[in-house]
C-alpha positions as CSV (number, residue, x, y, z in Angstrom):
1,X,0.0,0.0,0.0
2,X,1.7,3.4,-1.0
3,X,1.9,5.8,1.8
4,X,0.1,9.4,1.6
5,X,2.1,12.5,0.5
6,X,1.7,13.8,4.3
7,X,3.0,10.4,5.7
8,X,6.1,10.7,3.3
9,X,6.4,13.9,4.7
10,X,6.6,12.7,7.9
11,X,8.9,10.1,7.6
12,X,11.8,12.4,5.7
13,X,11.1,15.0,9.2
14,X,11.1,12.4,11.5
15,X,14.3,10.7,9.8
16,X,15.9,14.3,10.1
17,X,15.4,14.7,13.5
18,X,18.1,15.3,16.5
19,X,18.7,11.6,18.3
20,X,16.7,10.2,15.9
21,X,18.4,7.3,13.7
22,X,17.5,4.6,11.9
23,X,16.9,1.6,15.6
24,X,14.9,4.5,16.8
25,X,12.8,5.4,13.8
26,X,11.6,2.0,13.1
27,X,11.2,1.8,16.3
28,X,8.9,4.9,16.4
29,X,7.0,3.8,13.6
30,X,6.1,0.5,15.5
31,X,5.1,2.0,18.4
32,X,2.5,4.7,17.0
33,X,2.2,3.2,13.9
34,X,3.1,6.3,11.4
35,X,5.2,9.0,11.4
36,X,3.0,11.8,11.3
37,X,1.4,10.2,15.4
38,X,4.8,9.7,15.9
39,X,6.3,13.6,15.4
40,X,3.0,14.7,17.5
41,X,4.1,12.3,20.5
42,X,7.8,13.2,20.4
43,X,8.0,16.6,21.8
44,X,5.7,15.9,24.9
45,X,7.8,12.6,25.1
46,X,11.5,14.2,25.8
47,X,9.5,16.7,28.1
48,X,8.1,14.6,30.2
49,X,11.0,12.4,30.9
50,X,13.0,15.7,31.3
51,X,14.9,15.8,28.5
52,X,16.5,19.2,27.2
53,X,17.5,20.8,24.2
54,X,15.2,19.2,21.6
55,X,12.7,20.5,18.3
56,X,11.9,19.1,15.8
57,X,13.3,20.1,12.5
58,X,11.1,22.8,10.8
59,X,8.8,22.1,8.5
60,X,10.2,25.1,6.3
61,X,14.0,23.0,5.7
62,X,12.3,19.8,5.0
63,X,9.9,21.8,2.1
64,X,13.5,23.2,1.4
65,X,15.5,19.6,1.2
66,X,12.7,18.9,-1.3
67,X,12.9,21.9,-3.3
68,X,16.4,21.3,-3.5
69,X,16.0,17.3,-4.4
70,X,12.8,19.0,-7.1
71,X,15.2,21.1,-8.7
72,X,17.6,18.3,-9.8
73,X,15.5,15.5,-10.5
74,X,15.9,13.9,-7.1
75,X,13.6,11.1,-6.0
76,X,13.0,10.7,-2.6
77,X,12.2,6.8,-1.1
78,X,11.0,6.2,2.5
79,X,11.2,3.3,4.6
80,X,7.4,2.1,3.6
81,X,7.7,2.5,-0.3
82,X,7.0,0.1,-2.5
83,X,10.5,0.7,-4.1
84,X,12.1,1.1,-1.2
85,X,14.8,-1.9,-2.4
86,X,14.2,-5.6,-0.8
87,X,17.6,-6.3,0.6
88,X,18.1,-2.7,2.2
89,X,14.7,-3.7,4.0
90,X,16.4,-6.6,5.2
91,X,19.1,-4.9,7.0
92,X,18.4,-4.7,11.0
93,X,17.5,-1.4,10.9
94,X,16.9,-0.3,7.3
95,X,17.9,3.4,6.1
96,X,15.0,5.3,7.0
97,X,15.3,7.6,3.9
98,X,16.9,7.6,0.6
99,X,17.9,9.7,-1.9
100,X,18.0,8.5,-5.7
101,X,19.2,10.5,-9.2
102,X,19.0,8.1,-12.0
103,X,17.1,4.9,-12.5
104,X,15.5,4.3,-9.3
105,X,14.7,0.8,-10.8
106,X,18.3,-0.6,-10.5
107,X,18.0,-0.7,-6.7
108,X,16.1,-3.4,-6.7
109,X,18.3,-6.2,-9.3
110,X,20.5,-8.7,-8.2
111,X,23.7,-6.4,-7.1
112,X,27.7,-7.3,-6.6
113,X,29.5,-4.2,-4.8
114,X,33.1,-3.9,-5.9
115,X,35.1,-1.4,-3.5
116,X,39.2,-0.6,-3.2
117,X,41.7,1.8,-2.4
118,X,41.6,4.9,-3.7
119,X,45.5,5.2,-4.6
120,X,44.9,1.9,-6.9
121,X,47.5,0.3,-8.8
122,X,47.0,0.4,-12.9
123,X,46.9,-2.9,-12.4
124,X,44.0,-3.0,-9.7
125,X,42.1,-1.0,-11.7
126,X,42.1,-3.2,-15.0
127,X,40.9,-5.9,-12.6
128,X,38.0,-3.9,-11.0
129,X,37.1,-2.6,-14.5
130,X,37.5,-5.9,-16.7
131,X,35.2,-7.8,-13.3
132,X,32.8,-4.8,-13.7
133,X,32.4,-5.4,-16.9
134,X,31.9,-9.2,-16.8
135,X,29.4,-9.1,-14.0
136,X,27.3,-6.7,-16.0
137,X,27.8,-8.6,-19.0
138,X,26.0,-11.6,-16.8
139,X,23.1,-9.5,-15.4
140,X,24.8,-7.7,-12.3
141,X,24.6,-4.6,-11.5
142,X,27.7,-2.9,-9.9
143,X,27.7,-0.8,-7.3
144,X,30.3,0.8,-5.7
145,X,31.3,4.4,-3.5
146,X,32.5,6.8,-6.3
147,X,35.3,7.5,-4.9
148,X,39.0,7.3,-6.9
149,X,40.8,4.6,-7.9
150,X,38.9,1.0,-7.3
151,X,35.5,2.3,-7.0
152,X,35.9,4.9,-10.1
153,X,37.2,1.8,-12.3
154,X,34.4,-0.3,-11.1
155,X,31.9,2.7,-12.2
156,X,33.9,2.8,-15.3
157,X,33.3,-0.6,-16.6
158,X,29.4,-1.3,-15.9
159,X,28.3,1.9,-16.9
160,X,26.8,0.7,-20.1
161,X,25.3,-2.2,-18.2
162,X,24.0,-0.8,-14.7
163,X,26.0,0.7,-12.1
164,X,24.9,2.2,-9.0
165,X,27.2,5.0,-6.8
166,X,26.7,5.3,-3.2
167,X,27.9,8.7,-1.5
168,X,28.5,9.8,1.9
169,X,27.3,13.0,1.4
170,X,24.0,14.8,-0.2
171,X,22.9,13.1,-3.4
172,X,24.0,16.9,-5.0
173,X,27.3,16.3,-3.5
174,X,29.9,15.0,-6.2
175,X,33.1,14.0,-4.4
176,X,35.5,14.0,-5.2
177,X,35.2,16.6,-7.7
178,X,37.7,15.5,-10.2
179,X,34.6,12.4,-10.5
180,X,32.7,15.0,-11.7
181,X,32.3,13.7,-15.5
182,X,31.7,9.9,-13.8
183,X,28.9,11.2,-11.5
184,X,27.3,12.6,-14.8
185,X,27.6,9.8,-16.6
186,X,26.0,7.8,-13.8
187,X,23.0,9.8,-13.2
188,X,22.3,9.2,-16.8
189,X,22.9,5.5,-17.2
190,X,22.5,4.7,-13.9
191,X,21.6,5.4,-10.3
192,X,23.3,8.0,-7.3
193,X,22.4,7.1,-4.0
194,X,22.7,8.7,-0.6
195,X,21.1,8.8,2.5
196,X,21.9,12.5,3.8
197,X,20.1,15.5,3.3
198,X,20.5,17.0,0.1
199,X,23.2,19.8,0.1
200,X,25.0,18.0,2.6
201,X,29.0,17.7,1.8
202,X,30.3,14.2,3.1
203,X,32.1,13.9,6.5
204,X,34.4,11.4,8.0
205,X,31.6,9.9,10.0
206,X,29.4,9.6,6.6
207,X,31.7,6.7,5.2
208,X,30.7,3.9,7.5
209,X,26.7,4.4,6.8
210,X,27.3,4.7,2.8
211,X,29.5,1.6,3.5
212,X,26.2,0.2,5.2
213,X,24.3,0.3,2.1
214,X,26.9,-0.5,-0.4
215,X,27.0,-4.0,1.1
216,X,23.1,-4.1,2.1
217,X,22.3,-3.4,-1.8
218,X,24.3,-6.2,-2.7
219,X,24.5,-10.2,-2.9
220,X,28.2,-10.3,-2.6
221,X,31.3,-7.5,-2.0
222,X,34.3,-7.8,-3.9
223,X,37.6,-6.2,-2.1
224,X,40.1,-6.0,-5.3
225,X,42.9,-3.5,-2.9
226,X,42.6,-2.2,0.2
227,X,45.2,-1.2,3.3
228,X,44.6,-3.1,6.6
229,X,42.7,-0.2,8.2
230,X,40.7,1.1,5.4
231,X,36.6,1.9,4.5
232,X,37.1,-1.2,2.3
233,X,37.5,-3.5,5.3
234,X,34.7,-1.6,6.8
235,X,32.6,-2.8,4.1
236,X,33.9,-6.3,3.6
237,X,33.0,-6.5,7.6
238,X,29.5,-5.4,7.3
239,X,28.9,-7.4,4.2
240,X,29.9,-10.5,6.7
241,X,27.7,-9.0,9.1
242,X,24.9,-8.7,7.2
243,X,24.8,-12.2,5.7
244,X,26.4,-11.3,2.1
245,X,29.5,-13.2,0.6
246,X,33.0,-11.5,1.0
247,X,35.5,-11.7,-1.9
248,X,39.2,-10.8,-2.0
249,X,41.1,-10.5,-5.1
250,X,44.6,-11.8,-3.6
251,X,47.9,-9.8,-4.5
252,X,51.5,-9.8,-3.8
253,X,52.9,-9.7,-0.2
254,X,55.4,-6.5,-1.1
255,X,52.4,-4.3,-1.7
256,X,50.6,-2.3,1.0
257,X,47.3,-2.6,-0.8
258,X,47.3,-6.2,-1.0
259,X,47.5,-6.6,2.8
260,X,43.8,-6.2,3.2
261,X,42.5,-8.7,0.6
262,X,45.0,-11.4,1.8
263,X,43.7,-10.2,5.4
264,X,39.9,-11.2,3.7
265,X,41.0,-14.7,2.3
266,X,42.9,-15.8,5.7
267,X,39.8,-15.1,7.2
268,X,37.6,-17.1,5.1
269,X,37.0,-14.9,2.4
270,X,36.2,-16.1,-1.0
271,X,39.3,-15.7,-3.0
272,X,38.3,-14.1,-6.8
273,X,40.6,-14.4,-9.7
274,X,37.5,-14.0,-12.1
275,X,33.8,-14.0,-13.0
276,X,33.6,-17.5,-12.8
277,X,34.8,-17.4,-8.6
278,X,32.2,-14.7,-8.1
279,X,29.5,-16.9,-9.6
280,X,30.3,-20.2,-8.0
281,X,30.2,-18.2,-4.6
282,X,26.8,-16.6,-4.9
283,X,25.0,-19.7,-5.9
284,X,25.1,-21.3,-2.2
285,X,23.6,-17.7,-1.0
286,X,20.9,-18.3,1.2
287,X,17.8,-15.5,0.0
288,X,18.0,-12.1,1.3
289,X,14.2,-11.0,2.5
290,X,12.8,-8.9,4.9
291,X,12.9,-10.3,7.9
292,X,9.8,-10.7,10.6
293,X,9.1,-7.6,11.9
294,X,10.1,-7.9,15.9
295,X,7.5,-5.3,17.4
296,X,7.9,-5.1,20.9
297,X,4.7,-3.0,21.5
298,X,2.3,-5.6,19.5
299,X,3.3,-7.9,21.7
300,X,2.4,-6.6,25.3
301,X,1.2,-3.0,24.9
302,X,2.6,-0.5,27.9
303,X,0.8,-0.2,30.9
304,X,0.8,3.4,29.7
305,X,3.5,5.8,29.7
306,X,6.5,5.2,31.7
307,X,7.3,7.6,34.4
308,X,10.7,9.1,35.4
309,X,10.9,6.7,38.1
310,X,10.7,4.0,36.0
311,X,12.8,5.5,33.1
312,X,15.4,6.2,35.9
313,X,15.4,2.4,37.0
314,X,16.0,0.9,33.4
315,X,18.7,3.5,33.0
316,X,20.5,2.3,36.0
317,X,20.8,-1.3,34.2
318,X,22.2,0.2,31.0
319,X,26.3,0.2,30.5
320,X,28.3,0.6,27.6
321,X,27.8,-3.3,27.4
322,X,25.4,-3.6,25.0
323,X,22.3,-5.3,26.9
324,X,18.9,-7.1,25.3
325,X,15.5,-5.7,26.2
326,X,14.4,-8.8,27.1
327,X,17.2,-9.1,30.0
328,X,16.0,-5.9,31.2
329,X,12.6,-7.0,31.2
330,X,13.6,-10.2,33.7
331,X,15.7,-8.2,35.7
332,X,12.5,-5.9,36.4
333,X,9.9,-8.0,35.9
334,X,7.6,-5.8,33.7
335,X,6.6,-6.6,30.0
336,X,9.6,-6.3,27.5
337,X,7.0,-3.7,25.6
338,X,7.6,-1.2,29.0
339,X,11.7,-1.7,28.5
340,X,10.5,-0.7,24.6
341,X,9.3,2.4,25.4
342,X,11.4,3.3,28.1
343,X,14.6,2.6,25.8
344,X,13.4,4.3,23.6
345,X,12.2,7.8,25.3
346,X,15.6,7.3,27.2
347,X,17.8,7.1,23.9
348,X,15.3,10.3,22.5
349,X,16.8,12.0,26.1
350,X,20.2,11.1,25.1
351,X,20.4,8.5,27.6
352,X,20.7,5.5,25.7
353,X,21.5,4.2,22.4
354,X,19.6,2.1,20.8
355,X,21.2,-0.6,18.9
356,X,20.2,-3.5,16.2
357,X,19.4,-6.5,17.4
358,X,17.2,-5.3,20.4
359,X,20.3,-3.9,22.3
360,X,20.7,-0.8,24.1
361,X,24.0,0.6,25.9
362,X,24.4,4.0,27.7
């Protein structure tokens, strides 16, 4: 069922909003059952358990963000859309919002990410281009981060197939700009991607969420060169993490950039010296849907609202262990739905973080 236009709405403000991310916007949504209920309850919410500091955004930037989005052909998917892709649904949480130029449509196809260092070897790139080209050539489409080196070669060679570019910053935001001509090229045969507001510029703390989706949009994540402590191992880890299949292009032990794959393949990872590798490993994949929804609140509605007392007492479990709900709820003895809705008010106070997987931590 589509959502309305003022639902939409909703969802983009809500996902914009201060200690809101993506545990506690799904969450949110479970527990009043749209976004619009959801941005009425939220003020009196943070007030009542004493919480400081907090609006919501004004309505006047978000009509702005998609004025902005308007003016260069920017389509806007919320959580809740029917094209809001399959195996970014699966993730635990799913991105709340995204941002698409291009063909919205590619989001959705069978996907193999291929990601690198950005000071890439002429070699390295000839091997991300020429497997670019072959996995479009057998009905992938690539997707990779845009940046230099690796990730531009990998743009390069699927272009006239299907590539998709995920960026850390605004959907507007081309970076680097010497990719400028690629990001072009890609909005017209392809797809740009981002999560962040439009007119953002990318930050250091951007990287490990656009390395979130690269992997989540994907059946399988290539690492072709990479450093030991690099986004590509970032992405190779949450690709593990989120059930995908890891591949590492193996290189020689003299060079820096080879350290990483050969990292990958002692760890388990696939090793990939062509097409045929990448294939073989994705046929054992186990399918990548949705999973159950885990509603905490369908299950045992609050006894109302929790009071500071009792927010205070399921504070004073929390530690920066991450700790289950449920072990919360046995250590109080109340309904797992009351820990819900105290964990999340608390993490709306900036008194907890909510986590995937049911977990909270201070």
């Amino acid at each position: 069922m589509s959502l309305s236009p003022a639902e939409r709405f909703a969802r983009l403000r809500l996902a914009r909003t201060d200690r809101v991310g993506p545990v506690s916007f799904r969450q949110l949504l479970q527990r009043f059952s749209s976004a619009e209920r959801a941005l009425d309850a939220l003020p009196d919410l943070v007030r009542k358990g004493g919480g400081h500091g907090f609006a919501l955004p004004p309505v006047e930037r978000i009509e702005a963000e998609l004025a902005a989005a308007d003016r260069i052909g920017a389509r806007l998917i919320v959580l809740g859309d029917p094209e809001h892709p399959p195996r970014l649904a699966a993730l635990d949480p799913p991105p709340p919002v995204l941002w698409v130029r291009g063909d919205a449509s590619l989001l959705a196809k069978d996907s193999v990410a291929i990601v690198g260092a950005r000071i890439a070897s002429a070699g390295g790139q000839r091997i991300a281009r020429g497997l670019a080209q072959q996995l479009g050539e057998v009905g992938f489409v690539v997707v990779s981060g845009l940046a230099r080196g690796i990730d531009a070669a990998a743009h390069a060679g699927s272009l006239p197939t299907g590539t998709v570019a995920v960026l850390g910053g605004g959907v507007d935001d081309v970076y680097p700009p010497d990719n400028a001509a690629l990001y072009d090229q890609i909005v017209d045969q392809g797809a740009v991607v981002s999560e962040s507001p439009m007119g953002a510029r990318a930050q250091a703390r951007d990287f490990p969420r656009r390395n979130r989706i690269i992997s989540g949009l994907s059946r399988g994540v290539i690492v072709v060169e990479a450093e030991i402590r690099s986004g590509s191992l970032i992405t190779a880890r949450l690709a593990n993490e989120q059930g995908r299949e890891v591949f590492a292009v193996p290189g020689s032990p003299l060079d820096p950039r080879s350290k990483g794959p050969n990292e990958l393949l002692r760890q388990g990872a696939h090793i990939c010296e062509g097409i045929d590798d990448v294939i073989r490993g994705l046929e054992t994949l186990r399918t990548l849907a949705e999973p159950p929804v885990d509603n905490p609140f369908d299950a045992c509605a609050p006894d109302g609202e929790p009071d500071a007392a009792f927010l205070d007492r399921v504070a004073a479990l929390l530690s920066p262990t991450p700790t289950p709900r449920d072990e919360i709820a046995r250590a109080l003895n109340v309904p797992v739905a009351d820990v819900a809705a105290a964990l999340l008010e608390l993490s709306l106070m900036g008194r907890a973080t909510l986590l995937p997987g049911a977990l909270a931590s201070t």
